[in-house]
N, C-alpha and C positions, 0 to 999 in steps of 0.2 A: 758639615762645616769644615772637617778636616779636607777634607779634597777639597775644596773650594781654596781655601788657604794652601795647599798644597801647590794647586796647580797657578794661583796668581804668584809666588814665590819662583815655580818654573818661568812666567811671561818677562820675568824680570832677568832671569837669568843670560840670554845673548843681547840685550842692550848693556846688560852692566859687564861683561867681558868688553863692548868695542869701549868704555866710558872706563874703564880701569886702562885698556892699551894705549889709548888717548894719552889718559894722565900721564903712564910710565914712559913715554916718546917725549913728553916734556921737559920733565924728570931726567930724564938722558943727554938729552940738548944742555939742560942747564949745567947737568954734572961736568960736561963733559966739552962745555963750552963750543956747542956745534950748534949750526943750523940746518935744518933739514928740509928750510921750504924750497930747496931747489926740486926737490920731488915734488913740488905743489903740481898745478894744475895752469899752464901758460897757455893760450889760445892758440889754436890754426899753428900749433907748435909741435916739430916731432919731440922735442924734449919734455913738452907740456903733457901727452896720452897720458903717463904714470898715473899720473895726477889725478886720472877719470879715477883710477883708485884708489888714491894717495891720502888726496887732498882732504876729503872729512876727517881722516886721523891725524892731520897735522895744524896749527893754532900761533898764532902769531906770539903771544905770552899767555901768561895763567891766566890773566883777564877773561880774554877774549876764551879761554879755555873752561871756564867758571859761568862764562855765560851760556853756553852750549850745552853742560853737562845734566844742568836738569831737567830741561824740558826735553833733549837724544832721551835718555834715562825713561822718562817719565811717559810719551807718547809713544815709545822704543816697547816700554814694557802694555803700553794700552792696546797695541797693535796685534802682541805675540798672546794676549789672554783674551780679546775678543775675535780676534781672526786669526786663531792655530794653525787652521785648514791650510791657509795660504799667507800666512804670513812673512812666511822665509821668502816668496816669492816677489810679495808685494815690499820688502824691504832691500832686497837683494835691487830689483829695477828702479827701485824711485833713486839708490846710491846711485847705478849705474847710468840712467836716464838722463840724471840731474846732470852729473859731469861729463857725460857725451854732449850735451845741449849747453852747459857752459862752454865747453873747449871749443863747440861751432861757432856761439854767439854773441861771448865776451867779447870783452877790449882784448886786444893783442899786447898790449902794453904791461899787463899789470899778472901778477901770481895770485893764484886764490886759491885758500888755503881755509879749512874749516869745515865744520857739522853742520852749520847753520843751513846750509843748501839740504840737508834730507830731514832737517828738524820741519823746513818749511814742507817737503814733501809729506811727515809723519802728518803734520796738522790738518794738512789741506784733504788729503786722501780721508782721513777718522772725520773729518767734518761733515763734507757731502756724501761719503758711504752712509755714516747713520741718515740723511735725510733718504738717497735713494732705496736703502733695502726699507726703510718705514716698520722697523722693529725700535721699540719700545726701550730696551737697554741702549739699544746705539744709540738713538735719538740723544738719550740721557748722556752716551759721552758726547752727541757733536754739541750739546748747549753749552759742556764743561769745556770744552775745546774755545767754545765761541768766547766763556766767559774769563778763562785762563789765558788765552793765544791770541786773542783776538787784533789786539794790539799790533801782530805780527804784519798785517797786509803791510804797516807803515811804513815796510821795510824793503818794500820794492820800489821806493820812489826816491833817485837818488838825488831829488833837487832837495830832500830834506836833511840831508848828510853830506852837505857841499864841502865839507873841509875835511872829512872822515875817511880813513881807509877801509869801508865796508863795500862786500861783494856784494850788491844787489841783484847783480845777475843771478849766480846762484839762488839768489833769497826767488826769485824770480822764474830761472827754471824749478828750484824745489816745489814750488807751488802751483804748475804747471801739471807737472810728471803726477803728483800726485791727483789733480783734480783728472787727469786722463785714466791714471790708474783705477780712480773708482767709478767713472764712469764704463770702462771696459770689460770689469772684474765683478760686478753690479749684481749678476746673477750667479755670482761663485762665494761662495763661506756660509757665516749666519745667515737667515733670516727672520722676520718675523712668522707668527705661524698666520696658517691661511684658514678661516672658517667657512664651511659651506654650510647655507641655511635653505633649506628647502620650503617655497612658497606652500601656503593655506591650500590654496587647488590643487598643487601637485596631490597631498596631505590625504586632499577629500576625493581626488580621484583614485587615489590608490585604496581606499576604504571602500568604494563603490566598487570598483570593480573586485574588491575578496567578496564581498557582502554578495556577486551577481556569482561569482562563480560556487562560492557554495549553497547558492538557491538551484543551481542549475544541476547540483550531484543528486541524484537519486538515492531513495531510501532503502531499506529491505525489501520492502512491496514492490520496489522497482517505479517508484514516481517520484519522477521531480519536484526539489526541494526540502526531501525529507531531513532526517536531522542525523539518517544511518541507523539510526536503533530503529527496532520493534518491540513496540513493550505489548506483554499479554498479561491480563489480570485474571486473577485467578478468584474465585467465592471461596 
């Protein structure tokens, strides 16, 4: 139980560092009455690349900073305690993926700025991974995923945030990058286990043929089928 707790206490440990840097960049801006979304993330922009790494640490206000932080946090920390193996990996491309494919795809017009693009990636990936590996705990987080995030698809459609300053593209490649990620990645980490059951024939054939071969050894007297002993009885 101790390892167990141990090691979910480690899965929480690199999301809650990028979810502390987050906060303290905000923290700095407000102290210090700067802004820093010129580092964001601008489209088909040489000033805009940074951004590909920039931009999920940086948040328009504490709002929008508040709304990101637990569900990064929370599918940040599901990621690194059910897929160890590869998780630095698979966390590392969905950041990098997500803002390579915004900076292509987005409006050129507009700065984007925020988590929300790999939170979409954390969901989409822990979603359809537990349905493709067909193990039994994943399963169990894509339902909690389904039943906590689900709401999130709503988020790529921006005729429903007509007035809103939300990055849908982001929301849009994050949920991308991650559905390709687990499709790709499919046969790498957990699985569930595999049993093999061996057919009744197989069963009955392999009994028939011990049962012929040791009809077929010869006994002491040297005839077939004996049992190997000679017993002599004595008066």
């Amino acid at each position: 139980m101790q390892d167990e707790q141990k090691r979910m206490l480690r899965s929480l440990v690199i999301p809650g560092i990028f979810v502390i840097f987050m906060w303290l960049i905000k923290i700095f801006e407000v102290i210090f009455n700067t802004d820093l979304e010129v580092y964001g993330l601008t489209p088909l922009t040489w000033r805009g690349l940074p951004g590909i790494l920039f931009a999920p640490l940086l948040h328009a206000n504490f709002s929008h900073l508040s709304a990101n932080t637990l569900p990064f946090f929370f599918l940040g920390g599901l990621l690194f305690y059910f897929y160890r193996s590869i998780a630095w990996k698979i966390f590392c491309l969905i950041w990098l993926t997500t803002g390579l494919w915004v900076w292509f795809f987005a409006r050129g017009d507009s700065v984007h700025v925020g988590a929300s693009g790999v939170v979409y990636g954390l969901a989409s990936f822990l979603f359809l991974s537990g349905i493709l590996r067909r193990d039994s705990r994943l399963m169990a987080v894509t339902l909690l995923i389904a039943f906590l995030y689900g709401g999130l698809v709503w988020g790529i459609f921006p005729q429903l945030f007509p007035h809103q300053p939300i990055s849908w593209e982001s929301h849009l490649m994050g949920l991308l990058a991650g559905t390709v990620l687990a499709v790709y990645y499919r046969n790498s980490g957990p699985h569930g286990k595999v049993y093999e059951w061996e057919n009744e024939e197989d069963e009955d054939e392999d009994e028939n043929q011990i049962k012929e071969d040791n009809d077929d050894k010869p006994d002491d007297t040297g005839q077939p089928g004996g049992t190997g002993y000679n017993y002599e009885y004595k008066e």
